[in-house]
Every structure is written in C-alpha cells, then in structure tokens.
VOMI-730779 format. One record per residue: x negated, y, z negated of N, C-alpha, C, O in turn. Coordinates in steps of 0.001 Angstrom, whole numbers, plus 500000, padded with zeros to 6 digits. Atoms other than C-alpha are relative to their C-alpha. Example, Ala and Ser with C-alpha at 12.3 -4.5 7.8 and 13.67 -1.06 7.14 Angstrom:
2
499110498810500000487700495500492200499100501200500000498064501181499335;500820498810500060486330498940492860500770501090499270500261502198499101;
END
This chain:
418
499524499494498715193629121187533206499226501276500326498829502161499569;501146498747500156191587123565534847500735501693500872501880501652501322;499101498977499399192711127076536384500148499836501839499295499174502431;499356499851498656194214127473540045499766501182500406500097502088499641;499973498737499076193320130306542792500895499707500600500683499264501728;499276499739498423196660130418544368501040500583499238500576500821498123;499305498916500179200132132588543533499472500168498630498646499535497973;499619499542501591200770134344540320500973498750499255501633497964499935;499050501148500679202658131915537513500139500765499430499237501481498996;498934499939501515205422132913535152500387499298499415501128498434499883;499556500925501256205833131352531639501132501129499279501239502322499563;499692499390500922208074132302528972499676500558499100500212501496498510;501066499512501288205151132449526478498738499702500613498442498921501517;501323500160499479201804132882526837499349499767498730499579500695497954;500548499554501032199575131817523844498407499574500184497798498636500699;501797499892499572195846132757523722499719499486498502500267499911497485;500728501403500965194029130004521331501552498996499651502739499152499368;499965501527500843194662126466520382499717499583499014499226498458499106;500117500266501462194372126348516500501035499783499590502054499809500280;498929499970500421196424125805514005501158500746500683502134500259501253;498336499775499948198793128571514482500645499948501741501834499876502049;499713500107498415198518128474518772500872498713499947501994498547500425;499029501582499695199567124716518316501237500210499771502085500389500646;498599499616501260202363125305515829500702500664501089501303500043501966;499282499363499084203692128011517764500387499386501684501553499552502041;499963500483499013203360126376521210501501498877499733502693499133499905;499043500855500312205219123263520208501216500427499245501796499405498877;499005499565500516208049125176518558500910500395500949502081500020501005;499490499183498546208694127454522004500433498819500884501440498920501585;499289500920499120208984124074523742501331499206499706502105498650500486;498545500637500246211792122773521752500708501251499780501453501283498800;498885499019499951213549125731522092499768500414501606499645501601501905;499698500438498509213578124875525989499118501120500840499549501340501971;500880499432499692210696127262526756498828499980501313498232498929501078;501306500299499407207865127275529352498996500113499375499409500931498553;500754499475500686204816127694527693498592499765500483498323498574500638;501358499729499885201141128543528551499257499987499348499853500462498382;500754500324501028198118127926526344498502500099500418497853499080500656;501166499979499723194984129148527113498732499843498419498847500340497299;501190500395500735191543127810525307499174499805500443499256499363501589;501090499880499577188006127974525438499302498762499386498299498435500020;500162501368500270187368124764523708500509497864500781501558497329501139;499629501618498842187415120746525585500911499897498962502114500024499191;498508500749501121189370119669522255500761501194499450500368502240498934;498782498527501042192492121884520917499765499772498313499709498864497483;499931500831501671192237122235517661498574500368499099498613500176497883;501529500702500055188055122422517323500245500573498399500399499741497505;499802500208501351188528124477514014500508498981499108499905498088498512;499263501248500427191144122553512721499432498945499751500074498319498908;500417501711500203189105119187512646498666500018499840497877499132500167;501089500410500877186314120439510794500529500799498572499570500950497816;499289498950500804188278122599508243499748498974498878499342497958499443;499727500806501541188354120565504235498950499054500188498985497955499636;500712500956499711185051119257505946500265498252499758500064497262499055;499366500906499467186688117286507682501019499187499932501338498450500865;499002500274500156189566116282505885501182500968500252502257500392500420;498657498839499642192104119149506529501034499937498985501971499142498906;499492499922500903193177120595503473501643500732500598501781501947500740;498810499639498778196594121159505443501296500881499403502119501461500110;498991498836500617198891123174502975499605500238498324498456500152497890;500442500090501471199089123592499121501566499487499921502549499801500592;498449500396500650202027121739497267500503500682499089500421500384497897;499679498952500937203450124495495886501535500818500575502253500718501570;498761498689499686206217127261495810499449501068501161498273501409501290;500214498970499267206427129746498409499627501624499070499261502674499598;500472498851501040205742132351495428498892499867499502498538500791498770;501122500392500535202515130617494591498927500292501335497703500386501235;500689499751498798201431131255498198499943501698499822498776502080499753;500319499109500084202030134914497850498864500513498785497819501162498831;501718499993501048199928134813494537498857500110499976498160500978499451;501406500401498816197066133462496382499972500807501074499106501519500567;499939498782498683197215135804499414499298501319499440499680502170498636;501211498234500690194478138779498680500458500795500597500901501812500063;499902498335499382195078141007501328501392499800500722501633498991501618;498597499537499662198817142259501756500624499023500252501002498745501390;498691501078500714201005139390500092501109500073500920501343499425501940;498513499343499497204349141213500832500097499358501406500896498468501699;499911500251498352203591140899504754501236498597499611502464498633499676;499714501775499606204470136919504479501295499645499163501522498440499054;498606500514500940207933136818502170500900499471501399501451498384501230;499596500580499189209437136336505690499751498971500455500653498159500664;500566501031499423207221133986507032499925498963499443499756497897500037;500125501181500283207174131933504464501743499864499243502066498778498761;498321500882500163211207131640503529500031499358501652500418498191501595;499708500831498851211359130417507162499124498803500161499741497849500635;500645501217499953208773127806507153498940499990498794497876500582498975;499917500326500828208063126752503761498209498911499898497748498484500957;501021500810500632204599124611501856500973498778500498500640498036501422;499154501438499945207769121808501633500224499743501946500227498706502610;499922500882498623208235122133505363498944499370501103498983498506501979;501412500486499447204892121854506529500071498580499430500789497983500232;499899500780500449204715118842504595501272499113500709500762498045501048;498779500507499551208093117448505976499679500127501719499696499144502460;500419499934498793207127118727509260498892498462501079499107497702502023;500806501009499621204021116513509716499909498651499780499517497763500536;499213502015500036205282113079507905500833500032500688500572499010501324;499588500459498590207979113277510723499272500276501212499740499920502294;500674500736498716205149113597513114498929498953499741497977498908500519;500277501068500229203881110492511432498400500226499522497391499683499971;501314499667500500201083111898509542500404499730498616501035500567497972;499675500485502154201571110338505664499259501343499309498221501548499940;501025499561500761199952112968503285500097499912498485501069499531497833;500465499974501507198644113241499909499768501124499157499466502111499829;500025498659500819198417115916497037498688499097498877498373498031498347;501491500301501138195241116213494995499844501056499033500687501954499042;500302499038500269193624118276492735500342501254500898500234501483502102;499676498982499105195089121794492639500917500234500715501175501332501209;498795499930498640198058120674494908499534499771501103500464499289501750;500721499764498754195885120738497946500569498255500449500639497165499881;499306501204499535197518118457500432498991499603501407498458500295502274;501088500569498562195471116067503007500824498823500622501763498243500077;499884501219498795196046113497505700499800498790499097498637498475498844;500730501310500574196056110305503739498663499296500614497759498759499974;501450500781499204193351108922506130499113500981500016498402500778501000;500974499315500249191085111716505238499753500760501284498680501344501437;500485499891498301191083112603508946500671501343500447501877501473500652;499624498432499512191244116433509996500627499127501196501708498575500990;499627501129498424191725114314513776501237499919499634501832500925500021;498538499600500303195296113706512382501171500382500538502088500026501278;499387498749500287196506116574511677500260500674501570501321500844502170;499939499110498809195036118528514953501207499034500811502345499379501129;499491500442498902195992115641517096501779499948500311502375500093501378;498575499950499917199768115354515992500427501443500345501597501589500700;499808498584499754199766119053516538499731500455501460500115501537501902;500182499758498919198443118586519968501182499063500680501646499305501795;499143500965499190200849115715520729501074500659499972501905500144500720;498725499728500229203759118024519684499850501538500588500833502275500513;499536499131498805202928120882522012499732499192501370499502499855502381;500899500731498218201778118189525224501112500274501365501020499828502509;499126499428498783204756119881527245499499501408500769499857501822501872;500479498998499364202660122993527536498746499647501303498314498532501594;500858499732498825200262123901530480498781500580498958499018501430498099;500630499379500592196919124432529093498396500236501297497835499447502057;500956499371499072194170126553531040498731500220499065498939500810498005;501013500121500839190410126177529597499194501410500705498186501208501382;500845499257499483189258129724530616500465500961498907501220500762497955;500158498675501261188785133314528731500934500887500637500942500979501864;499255498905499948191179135896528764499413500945500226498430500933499487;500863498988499961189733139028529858501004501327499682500669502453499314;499048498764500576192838141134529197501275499507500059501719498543500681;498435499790500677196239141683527808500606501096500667500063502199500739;500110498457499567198141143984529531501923500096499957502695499153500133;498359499199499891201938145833529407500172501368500835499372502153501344;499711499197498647203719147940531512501000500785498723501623500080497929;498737499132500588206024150846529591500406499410498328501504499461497773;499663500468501419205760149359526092500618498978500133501524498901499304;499793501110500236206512146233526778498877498737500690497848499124501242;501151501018499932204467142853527465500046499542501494501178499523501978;500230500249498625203519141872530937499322498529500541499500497804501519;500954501399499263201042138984531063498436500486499447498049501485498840;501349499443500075197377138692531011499029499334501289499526498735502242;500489500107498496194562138136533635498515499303499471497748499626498564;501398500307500281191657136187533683498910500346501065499359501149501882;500719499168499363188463136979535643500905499899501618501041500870502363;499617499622498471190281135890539068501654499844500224502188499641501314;498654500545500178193838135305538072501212500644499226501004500622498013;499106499346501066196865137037536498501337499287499685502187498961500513;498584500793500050199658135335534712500681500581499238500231500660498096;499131499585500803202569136983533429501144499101499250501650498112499780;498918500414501106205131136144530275500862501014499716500560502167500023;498948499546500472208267137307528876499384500460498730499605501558498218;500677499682501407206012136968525621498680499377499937498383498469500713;501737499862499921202050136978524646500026499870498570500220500867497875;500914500358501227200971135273521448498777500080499652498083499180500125;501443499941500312197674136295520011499849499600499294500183500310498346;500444501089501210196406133203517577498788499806500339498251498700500267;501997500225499796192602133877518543499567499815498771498340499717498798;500595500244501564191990133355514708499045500919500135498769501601501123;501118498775500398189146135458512770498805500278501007498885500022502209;501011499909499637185740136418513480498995498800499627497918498645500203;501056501534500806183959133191511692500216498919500603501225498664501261;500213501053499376182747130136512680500048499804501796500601499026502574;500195499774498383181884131093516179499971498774501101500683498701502103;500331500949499491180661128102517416501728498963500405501833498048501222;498576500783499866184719126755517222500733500958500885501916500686501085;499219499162498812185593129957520037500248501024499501500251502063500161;499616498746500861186541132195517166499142501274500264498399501672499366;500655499127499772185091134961518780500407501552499903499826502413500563;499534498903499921186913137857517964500784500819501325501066501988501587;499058499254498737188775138339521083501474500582499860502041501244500728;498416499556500262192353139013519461499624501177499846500005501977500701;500075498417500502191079142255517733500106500731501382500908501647501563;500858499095498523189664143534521337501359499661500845501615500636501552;498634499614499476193189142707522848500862500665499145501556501452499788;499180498738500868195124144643519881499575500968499877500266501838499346;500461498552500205192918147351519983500162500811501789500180501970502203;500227499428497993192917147763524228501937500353500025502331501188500839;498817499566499804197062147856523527500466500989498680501666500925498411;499933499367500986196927150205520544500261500061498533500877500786497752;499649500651501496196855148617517549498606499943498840497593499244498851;501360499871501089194378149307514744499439498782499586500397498068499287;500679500782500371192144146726513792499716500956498334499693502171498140;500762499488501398190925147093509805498647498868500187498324497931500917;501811500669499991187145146189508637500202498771499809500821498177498926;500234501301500121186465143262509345498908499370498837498082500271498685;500749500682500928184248140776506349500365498810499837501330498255500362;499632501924499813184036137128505461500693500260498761500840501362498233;499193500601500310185991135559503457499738499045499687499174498264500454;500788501799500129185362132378501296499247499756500742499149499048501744;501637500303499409182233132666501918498812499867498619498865500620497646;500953499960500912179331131764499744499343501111499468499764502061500128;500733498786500458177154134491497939498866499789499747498452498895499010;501319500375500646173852134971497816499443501001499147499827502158499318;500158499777501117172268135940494925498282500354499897497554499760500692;500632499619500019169180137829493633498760498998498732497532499085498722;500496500808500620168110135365491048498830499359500247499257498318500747;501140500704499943164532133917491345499907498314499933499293497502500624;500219500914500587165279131155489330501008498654500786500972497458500497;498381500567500025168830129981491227499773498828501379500504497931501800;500135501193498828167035128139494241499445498728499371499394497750500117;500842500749500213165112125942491840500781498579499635500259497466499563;499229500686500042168666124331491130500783499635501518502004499502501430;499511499752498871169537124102494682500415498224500125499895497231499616;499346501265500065171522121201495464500894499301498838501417498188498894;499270500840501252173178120377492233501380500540500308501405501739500586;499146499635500140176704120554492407500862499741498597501012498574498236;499427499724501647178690121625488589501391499825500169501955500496501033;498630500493500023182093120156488042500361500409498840499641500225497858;499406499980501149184427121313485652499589501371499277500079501638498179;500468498536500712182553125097484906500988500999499738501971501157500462;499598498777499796183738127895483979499557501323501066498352501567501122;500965499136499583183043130726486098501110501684500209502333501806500279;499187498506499833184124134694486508499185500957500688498043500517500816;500268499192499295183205137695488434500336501373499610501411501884499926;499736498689500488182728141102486740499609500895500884498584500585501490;500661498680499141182293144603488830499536500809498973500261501138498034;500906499421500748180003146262487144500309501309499688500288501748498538;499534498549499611181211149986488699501129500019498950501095500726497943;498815499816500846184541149338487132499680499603498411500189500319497549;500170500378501454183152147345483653501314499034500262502304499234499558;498240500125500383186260145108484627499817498488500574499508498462501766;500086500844499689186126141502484879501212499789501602502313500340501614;499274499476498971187622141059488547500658498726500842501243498833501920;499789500889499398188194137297489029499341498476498805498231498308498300;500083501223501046188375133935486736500529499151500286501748499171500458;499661501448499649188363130382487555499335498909499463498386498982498682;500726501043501009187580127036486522499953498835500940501049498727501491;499917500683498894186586124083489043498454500048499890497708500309498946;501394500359499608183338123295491123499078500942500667499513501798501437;500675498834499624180566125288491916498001499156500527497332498355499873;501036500450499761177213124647494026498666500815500140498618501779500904;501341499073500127173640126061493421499173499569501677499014498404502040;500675500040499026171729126741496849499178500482500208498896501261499297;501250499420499988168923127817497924499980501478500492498906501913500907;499812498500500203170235131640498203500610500203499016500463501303498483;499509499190500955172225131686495674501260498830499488500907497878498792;498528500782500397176340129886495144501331500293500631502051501214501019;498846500233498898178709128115496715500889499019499188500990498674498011;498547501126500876181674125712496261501375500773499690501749501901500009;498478498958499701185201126475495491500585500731499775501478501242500450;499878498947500815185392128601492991499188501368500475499822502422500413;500768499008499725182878130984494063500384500380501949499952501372502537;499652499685498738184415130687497852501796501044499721502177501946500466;499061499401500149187831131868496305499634501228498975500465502109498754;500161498901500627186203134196494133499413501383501087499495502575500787;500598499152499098184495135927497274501140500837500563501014502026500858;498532499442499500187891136828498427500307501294498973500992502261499306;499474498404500862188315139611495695498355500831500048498338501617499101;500948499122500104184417141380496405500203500697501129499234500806501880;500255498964499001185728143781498945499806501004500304500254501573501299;500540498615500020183913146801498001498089499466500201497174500291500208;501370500698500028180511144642498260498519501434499955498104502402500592;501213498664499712177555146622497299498552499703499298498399500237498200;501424500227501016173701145380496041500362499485498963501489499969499072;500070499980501411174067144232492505500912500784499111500641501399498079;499521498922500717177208145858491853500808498757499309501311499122498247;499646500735500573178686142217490970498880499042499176497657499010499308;500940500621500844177570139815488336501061498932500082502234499297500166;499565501168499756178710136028488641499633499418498563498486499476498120;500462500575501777178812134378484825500848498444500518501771498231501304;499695501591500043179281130510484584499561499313498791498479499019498281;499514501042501623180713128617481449499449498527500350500194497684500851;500451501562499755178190125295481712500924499141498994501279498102499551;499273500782500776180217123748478933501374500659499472501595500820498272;498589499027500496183833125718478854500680498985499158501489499513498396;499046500309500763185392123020477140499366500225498427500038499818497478;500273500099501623183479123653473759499483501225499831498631501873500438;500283498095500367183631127062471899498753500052499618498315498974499214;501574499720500732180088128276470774499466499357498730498301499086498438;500501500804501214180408126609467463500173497972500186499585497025499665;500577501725500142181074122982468478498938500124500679498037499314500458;501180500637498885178625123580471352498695500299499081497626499962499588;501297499417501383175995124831468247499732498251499410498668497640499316;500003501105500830176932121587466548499221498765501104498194498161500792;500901501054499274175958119115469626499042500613500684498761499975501699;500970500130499693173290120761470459498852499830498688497710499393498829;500670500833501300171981120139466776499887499003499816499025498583499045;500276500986500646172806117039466883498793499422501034497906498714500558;500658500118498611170952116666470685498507500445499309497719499510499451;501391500030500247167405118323468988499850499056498930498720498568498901;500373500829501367167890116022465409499508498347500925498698497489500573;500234501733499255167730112680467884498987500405500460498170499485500480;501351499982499119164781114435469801498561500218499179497428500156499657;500445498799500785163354116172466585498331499686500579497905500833500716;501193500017499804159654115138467656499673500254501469498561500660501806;500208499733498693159892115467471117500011501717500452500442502574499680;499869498579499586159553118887473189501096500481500346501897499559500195;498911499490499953162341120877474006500511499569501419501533498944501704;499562500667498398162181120343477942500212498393500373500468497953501494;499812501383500113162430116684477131501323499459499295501773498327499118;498445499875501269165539116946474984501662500003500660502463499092500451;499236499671499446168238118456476988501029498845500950502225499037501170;499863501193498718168801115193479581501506499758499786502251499734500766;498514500332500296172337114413477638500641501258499907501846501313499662;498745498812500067173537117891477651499841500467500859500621501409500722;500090499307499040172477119295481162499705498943501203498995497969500954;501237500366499147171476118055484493498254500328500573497882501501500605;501720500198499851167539117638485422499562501413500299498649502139499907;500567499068498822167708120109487885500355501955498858500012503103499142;499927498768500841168565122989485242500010500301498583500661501174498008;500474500249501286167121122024481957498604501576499995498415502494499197;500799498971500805164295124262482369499763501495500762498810502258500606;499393499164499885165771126748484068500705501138499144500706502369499118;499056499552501351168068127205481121498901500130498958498986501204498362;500946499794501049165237126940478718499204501677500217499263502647499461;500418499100499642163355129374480521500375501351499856499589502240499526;499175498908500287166211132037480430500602499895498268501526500603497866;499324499645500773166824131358477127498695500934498518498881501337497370;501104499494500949162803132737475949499456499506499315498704500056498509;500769500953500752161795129429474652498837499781500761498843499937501982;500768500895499322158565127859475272500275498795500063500061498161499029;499620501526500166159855124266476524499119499157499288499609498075498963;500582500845500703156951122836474705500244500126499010499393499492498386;499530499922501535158489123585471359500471498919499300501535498427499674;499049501216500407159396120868469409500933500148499428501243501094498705;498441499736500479162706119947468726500456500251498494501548500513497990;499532500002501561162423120019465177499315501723499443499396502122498282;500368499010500298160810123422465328500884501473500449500663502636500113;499014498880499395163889125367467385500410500460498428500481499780497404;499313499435501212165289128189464893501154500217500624501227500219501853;499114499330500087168553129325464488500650501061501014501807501065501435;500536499117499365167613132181466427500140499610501459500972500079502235;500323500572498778166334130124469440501358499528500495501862499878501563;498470500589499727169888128042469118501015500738501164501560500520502245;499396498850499638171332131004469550500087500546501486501154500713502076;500235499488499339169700132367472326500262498996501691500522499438502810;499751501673499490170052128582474168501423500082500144501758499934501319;498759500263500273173824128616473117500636501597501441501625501581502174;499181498888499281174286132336475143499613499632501277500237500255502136;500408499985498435172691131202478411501361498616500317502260498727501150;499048500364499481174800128331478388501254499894500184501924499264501003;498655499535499300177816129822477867500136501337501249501187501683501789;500243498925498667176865132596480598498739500430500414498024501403500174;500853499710499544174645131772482530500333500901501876501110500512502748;499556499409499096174473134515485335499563500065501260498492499490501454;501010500261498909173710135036488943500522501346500337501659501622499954;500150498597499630173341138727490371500508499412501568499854498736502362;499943499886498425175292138764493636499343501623500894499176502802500580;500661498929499556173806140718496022500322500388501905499897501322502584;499492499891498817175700139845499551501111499195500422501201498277499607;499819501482499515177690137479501149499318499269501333498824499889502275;500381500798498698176681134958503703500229500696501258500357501911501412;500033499053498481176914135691507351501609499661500057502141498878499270;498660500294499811180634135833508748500258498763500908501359498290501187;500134501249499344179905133044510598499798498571499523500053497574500199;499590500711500856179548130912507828501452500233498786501985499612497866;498282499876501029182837132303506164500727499015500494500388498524501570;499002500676499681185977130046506121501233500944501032502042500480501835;498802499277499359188209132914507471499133501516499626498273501898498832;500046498152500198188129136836508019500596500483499318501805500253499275;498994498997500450189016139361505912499887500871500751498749501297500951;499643498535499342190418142309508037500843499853500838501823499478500195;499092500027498480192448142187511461501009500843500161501192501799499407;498859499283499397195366143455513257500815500674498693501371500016497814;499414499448501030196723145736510976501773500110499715502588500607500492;498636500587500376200101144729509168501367500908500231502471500477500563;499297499126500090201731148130508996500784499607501241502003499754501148;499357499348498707202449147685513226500140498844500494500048498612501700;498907500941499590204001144455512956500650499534499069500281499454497898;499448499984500871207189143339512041499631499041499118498754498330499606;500268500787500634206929141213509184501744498487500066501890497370499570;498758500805500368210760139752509721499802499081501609500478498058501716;500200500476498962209553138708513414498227499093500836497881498131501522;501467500426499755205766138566513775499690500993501462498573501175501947;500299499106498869206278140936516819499147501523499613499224502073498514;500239498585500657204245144468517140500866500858500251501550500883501274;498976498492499613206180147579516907499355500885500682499729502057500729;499898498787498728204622149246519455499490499173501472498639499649502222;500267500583498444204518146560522715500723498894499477500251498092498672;499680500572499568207515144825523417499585498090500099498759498005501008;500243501386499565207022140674523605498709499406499694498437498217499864;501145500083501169203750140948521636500372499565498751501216500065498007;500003500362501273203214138886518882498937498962499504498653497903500063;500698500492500427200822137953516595500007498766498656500847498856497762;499518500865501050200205134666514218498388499593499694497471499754500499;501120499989500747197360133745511906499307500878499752499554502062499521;500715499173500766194454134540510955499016501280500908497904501681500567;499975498688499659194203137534513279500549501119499621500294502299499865;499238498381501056196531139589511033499052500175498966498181499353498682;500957499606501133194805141218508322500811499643498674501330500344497806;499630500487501514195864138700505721499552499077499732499259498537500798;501060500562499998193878136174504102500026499454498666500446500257497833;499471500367501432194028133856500785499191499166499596498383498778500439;500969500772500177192150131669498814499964498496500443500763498009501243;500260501028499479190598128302499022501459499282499836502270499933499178;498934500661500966193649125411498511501389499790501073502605499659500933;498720499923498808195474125326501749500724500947500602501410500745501603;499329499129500071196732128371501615500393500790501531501520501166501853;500211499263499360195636130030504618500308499340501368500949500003502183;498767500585499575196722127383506765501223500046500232501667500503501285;498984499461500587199701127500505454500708501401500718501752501411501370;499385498956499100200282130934506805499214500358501399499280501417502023;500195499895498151198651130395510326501696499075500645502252499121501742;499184500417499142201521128286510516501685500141499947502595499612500585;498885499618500177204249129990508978500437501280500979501499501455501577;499774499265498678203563132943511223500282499471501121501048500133501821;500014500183498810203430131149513989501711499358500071502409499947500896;498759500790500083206789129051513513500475501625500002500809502069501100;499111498597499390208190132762513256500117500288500988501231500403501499;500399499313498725206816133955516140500813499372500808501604500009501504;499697500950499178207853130869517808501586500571500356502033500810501478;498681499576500245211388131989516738500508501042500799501405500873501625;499657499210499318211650134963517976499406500250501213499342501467501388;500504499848498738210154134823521238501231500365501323502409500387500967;498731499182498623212522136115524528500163499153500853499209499043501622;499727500639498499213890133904527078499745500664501383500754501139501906;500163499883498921212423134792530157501599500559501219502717500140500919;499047499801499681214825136294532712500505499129501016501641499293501461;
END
C-alpha cells in the first residue's frame, strides 16, 4: 500500500520496521482491538527474517528462559521481564498454532520443519495483515511535552497514541537495517552506546590461514584468550570455517560477541583439531599414522588424520621439512606436530565489516527504558523492541528470541488511543 497526500491519520500504534520484532508486535496490538500502522522500506516484510539461519530461520532456542539470559552478552538483567512474559516455550507454541510445525536440532536451535525462513516471516506477516502498511522512510519522530505524538514522513504526518521503534541494528544494510532507530532515540533524547558487530567473523593476521580457505572443521575445539588480561575470555566446541581473511562459523561468530575492547593483536584464537584425544592418545595415533607411512614423506602421511587443505600448513607450523620421512620423525618433531594440533592459532586482528555482522552490538541505551514495559522513561508512548536496544546474544536463536519477547511486551503495554 503506498502513502496518501490527503488529511492527517490517527492509529493507536505506530511501528517503524517490519522484522521480526515490528511483526510480532504489530500482530499482538491488533488482537488487543488496536489500530495499527507499520511503516517499511522493504517490498517483502520480513526481508531480514528470510535470510537469517541462511535461510532456514533459526527461530528460537529450546531452552529455559535462564539459558537465554546466559547467552545474552550485553545487559542480561534488562530481559528477566521480557522473557517471563513471552517465553522460548511460547514462541514455539506461538508459531505451531500459526501452523508452522518446528524442529529442535543441534544445540536446541529450533527451525521451520520445511527449512524455509519464508515460513516463519510469512505466518508473521499473515498474523499482523489487519495492519495498514506504508512503504516509505520516516524522517522523524516527534513528541509534544514528554509524551509521543506521531511521526512525519517527507510530505505527511501521522500521529499515534504510541510509536514503536523495531528498526533493528546497524548490519546487513542491504535488508533496510539502516540505523534509523538510533537517529530517532537520539533526536528525542536518548543515548545511543557504541555501536560494533556482532557475530561477526574475524579476520586474522595469519599468512598461512587463507591457504585453508574454504574448509569447514566440525567438532573442534576452539577458545579465545586476551592477551592484555593473560585470561582466557571465551570457550567452545562446534564448527568453525577457514577463509580467506581469516575465521568464521559458529563458534567463532559467538565467540566475537565477547571481543568488545577489540584492539590489533590483542586477541589470540587457539583451535583443538582433535579435542576428543588428550596429547597422549593423539601421540599414539599419530605413531601409528607414520609406522603405516614409515617410507613415505611426511606431507604424504597425514591424509587419515587431517584434511588436504591443512596437512601442510600444519606441518609447516610445526618446523618440519614435509619431505622427511616418516620413519625418520623424532620424538621431538612428534612433539612439536602434537602442539600445533592441539593449538593451532590464528592472531585476530579485526572484525569484519558491520555489515556483514549478524546483529549490533550497542543501541538505545537500557538504563532509559523500562525493562517491566519496554517503554522509555523519558517520552511518554515510546517504546522500543529488538535489536535496537543495546542487547545482544549469541549464535542459537537467541537473539530472535528477544526481538520477540520485547516486542510481545511492548505490544502489551501500549495505550488505547483516546
């Protein structure tokens, strides 16, 4: 529907984006006998949403509402409200009665049985389709005396009783996420914090780390020490992908979530190639791995204990010459073989652009809204949901999860119009 030059319109709610938590929220306000408004800058609602778990839509985590605060990096606490009112179990319950089946996988992570982000959005669009939705940009937010007024687009002004801001982060631009929430909470007085990505890949100073590029490692160990502190700062175990800057995948996207002092080479990335076997069985099969090769060279050897793509990689870092024969490795060499592949390391040195992050770390700052409402404490009929607050969690559904537990708050407390 496209916008109208003729009077002013009054809604009950006004909500600026169509994502997760805009939907959510939208369709909540209408069954609680609402008008509701919905402005977006995207043809399809939703556009994040239905590329998110590439492309499957990792859509909650099957878990406790205490396992969600766990996971939550930046300012937990906020969400104890948000999530006793709408729950991991109700999301889940929510969307099999809007006839979406789902599934739990590895991790808990819950999907669309049909693999289909499409789904998800669409039942989320079918269950606000009572709202009015206007495909133009907001150019301002505006209140009168500390309380909420409406907002105006370049030729048009429409006022609400209440003004939802679910513009989501700064990342993934190309889906609208353009940072326009901050620039309306900051024009009505509300601090923005630093903005940074978020599950985002890292790239890495390593020479050697593009030469594995493309391999993806199942089942590693991997951890994240700060160097400044001496203090290991993050430990996981899962999948991890070598690229041609550096490492990605899921572990290293939820490990990015705790580098928010980021600085050159002040982290170091270690990865357990074989965590299930302590140093002495892994001593033993790789003895038995050179006795079957014993005449062959060393870079010829490896094939049953590594993939292709980082045999001589690993050799390389471990100070062998790969032409060594297998029956000529010492003790020594073992040794030196045995420490790379229990930690082998990669020097972070940035993250990706924020535009390849999954989500922002930073936003509307938590202190100056409530947490029992989702409203701000200083403008009246203002209220914010997702991932425009400055809170933010790892990979696993999570974050989801609380775009749409805020928003079901929000939804809640919104004002009947007079």
């Amino acid at each position: 529907m496209t916008e109208r030059n003729n009077k002013n319109e009054n809604y009950d709610v006004i909500i600026i984006g169509a994502g997760a938590a805009g939907l959510m929220a939208a369709g909540s306000a209408l069954e609680r006998g609402m008008s509701v408004l919905m402005f977006d800058k995207n043809e399809k609602l939703g556009r994040k949403l239905r590329i998110t778990g590439k492309g499957r839509c990792n859509v909650t985590n099957n878990c406790t509402k205490e396992t969600v605060i766990a996971s939550t990096v930046s300012n937990p606490r906020f969400l104890y409200s948000a999530l006793n009112f709408f729950s991991p179990e109700d999301t889940m319950n929510f969307f099999e009665n809007l006839g979406v089946p789902l599934k739990t996988e590895r991790g808990n992570r819950v999907f669309p049985v049909s693999d289909k982000a499409d789904d998800i959005a669409e039942a989320l669009v079918n269950y606000c389709s009572g709202a009015k939705i206007v495909r133009n940009t907001v150019k301002e937010v505006f209140a009168e005396n500390g309380e909420i007024k409406g907002v105006k687009t370049e030729n048009k002004t429409y006022y609400g009783k209440n003004v939802l801001i679910a513009t989501g982060g700064a990342s993934y631009k190309a889906t609208g996420s353009t940072g326009d929430g901050y620039k309306f909470a900051e024009s009505l007085g509300h601090e923005v914090t630093k903005l940074s990505p978020s599950l985002v890949a890292l790239s890495c100073s390593d020479k050697d780390i593009p030469l594995a590029q493309g391999l993806s490692l199942r089942n590693i160990g991997f951890k994240i020490t700060d160097k400044v502190k001496n203090k290991v700062i993050y430990e996981d175990f899962g999948e991890l992908l070598f690229t041609h800057f550096g490492i990605s995948g899921p572990v290293v996207l939820s490990g990015s979530a705790h580098l928010k002092d980021m600085e050159k080479n002040r982290f170091t990335a270690s990865i357990d190639l074989k965590p299930a076997l302590d140093k002495e069985k892994l001593d033993q099969r790789l003895l038995r791995d050179l006795n079957e090769n014993k005449n062959r060279d060393l870079v010829n050897s490896l094939q049953a204990l590594l993939p292709q793509k980082l045999i001589e990689v690993v050799i390389e870092r471990s100070g062998i010459d790969g032409r060594t024969k297998c029956n000529s490795i010492t003790k020594k060499q073992r040794e030196a073989l045995l420490s790379v592949l229990k930690n082998f390391t990669a020097e972070i040195v940035d993250f990706r652009s924020l535009n390849e992050a999954i989500v922002t770390r930073g936003g509307v700052a938590v202190k100056e809204i409530n947490p029992k409402t989702m409203e701000s404490k200083l403008i009246k009929g203002l209220f914010f949901a997702g991932e425009v607050i400055d809170v933010d969690a790892y990979t696993g559904g999570f974050n989801l999860q609380i775009a749409f537990s805020t928003a079901k708050l929000a939804a809640e407390n919104f004002y009947y119009g007079e």
